[in-house]
N, C-alpha and C positions, 0 to 999 in steps of 0.2 A: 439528552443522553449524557452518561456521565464518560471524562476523556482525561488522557491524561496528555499534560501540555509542556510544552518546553517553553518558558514567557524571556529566559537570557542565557548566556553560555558564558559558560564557569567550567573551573578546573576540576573535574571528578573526586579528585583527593582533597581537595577544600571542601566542597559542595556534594554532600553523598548521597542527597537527595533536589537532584537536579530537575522533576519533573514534578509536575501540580496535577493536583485532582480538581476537575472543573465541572460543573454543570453547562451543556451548549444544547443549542439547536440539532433536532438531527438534519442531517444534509436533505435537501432532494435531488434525486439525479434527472442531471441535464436529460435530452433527448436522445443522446446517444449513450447516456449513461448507464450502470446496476447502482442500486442501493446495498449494499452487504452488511448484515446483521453478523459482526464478527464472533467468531468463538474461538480463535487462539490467533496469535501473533508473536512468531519468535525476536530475538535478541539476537541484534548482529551488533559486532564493534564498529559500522557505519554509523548507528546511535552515539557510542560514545565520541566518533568525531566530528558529528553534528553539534553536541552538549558542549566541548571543547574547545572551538571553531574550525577545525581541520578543515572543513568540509560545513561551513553556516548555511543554513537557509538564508533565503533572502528575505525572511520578515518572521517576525516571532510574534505573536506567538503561533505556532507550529504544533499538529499533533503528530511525533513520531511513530516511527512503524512501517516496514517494507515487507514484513514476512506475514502476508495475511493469508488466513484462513475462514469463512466461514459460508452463509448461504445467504443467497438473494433474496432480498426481501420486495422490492419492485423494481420495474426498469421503465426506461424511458420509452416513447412512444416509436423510435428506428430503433431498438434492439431487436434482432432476428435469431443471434444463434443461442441466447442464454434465457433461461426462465425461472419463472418466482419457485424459489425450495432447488434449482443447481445449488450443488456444492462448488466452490472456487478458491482459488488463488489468488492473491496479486504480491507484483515483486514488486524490483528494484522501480522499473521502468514504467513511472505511472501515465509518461506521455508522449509523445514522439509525432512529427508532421504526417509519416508512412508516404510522404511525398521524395524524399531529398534523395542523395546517393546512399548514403550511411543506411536508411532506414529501408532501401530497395536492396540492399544486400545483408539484411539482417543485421545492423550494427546500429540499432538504433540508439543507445548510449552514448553514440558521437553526435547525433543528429544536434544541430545548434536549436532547434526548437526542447531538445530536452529535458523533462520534468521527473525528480524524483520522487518518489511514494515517501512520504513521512519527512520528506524535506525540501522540498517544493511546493508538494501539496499534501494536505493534511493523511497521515497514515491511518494503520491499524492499533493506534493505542488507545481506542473507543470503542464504545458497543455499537457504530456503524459506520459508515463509510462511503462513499461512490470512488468510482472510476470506471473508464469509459470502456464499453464491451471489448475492445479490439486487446485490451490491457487485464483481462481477464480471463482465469483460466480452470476448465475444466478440473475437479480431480478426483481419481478411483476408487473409488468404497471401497478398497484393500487397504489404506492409509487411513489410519486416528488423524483427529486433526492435530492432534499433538506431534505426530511424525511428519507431519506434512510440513510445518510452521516451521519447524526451526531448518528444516533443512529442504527450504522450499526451490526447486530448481524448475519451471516450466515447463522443461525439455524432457527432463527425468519422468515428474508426474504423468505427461502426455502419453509414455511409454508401458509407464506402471512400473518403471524398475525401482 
């Protein structure tokens, strides 16, 4: 699959092309995982201070990307709620224990086991993707994946507003 990669972090205004086109592996998802055949992934300034180090991954190279969009292409053998051709999301929050206090009151972004989408683990800036069902999200056929992407909120989409 073709991906685009962040291999070191540099200053935006030196480096205006901070990001590599690669050929990889597609991923396979774990047992609790989706596969996601992306078709749009927006642009947050968490990228640029990923690229910059504000905010480093902790190994590069790295494929960027929190704002995904597209449909499931297979799942692992324990996924129950999602299926091959759902359309989904995935955000910031690509992982989290669902055990700890933070993540039993919905603040899983405190959770110390937490893992971000496109900077922790590999994002949406490839043609596919996994992450694990609980980290995935339904979204409305009232929404282009183009309006979904850049202005992806889980909570919003769930609603349809």
């Amino acid at each position: 699959m073709r991906a685009m990669i962040l291999q070191s972090l540099s200053d935006i205004g030196q480096n205006r092309e901070p990001l590599f086109m690669t050929e990889m592996p597609r991923p396979v998802p774990d047992d609790d995982e989706i596969l996601i055949k992306v078709t749009a992934c927006g642009v947050c300034h968490t990228e640029l201070d990923e690229i910059e180090g504000r905010t480093p991954p902790p190994r590069l190279p790295v494929i960027p990307g929190h704002q995904v969009v597209g449909r499931i292409e297979s799942t692992g053998k324990n996924v129950r709620n999602l299926n091959k051709g759902d359309r989904v999301g995935v955000a910031w929050i690509f992982s989290a224990c669902g055990k700890c206090e933070y993540c039993r009151n919905g603040l899983e972004n405190l959770c110390p086991e937490f893992k971000a989408t496109g900077r922790d683990a590999n994002g949406g800036y490839a043609e596919y993707m996994t992450v694990q069902e609980a980290f995935a999200y339904k979204i409305p056929e009232i929404f282009s994946d183009s309006q979904a992407a850049p202005s992806y909120a889980p909570e919003l989409l769930a609603t349809g507003q």
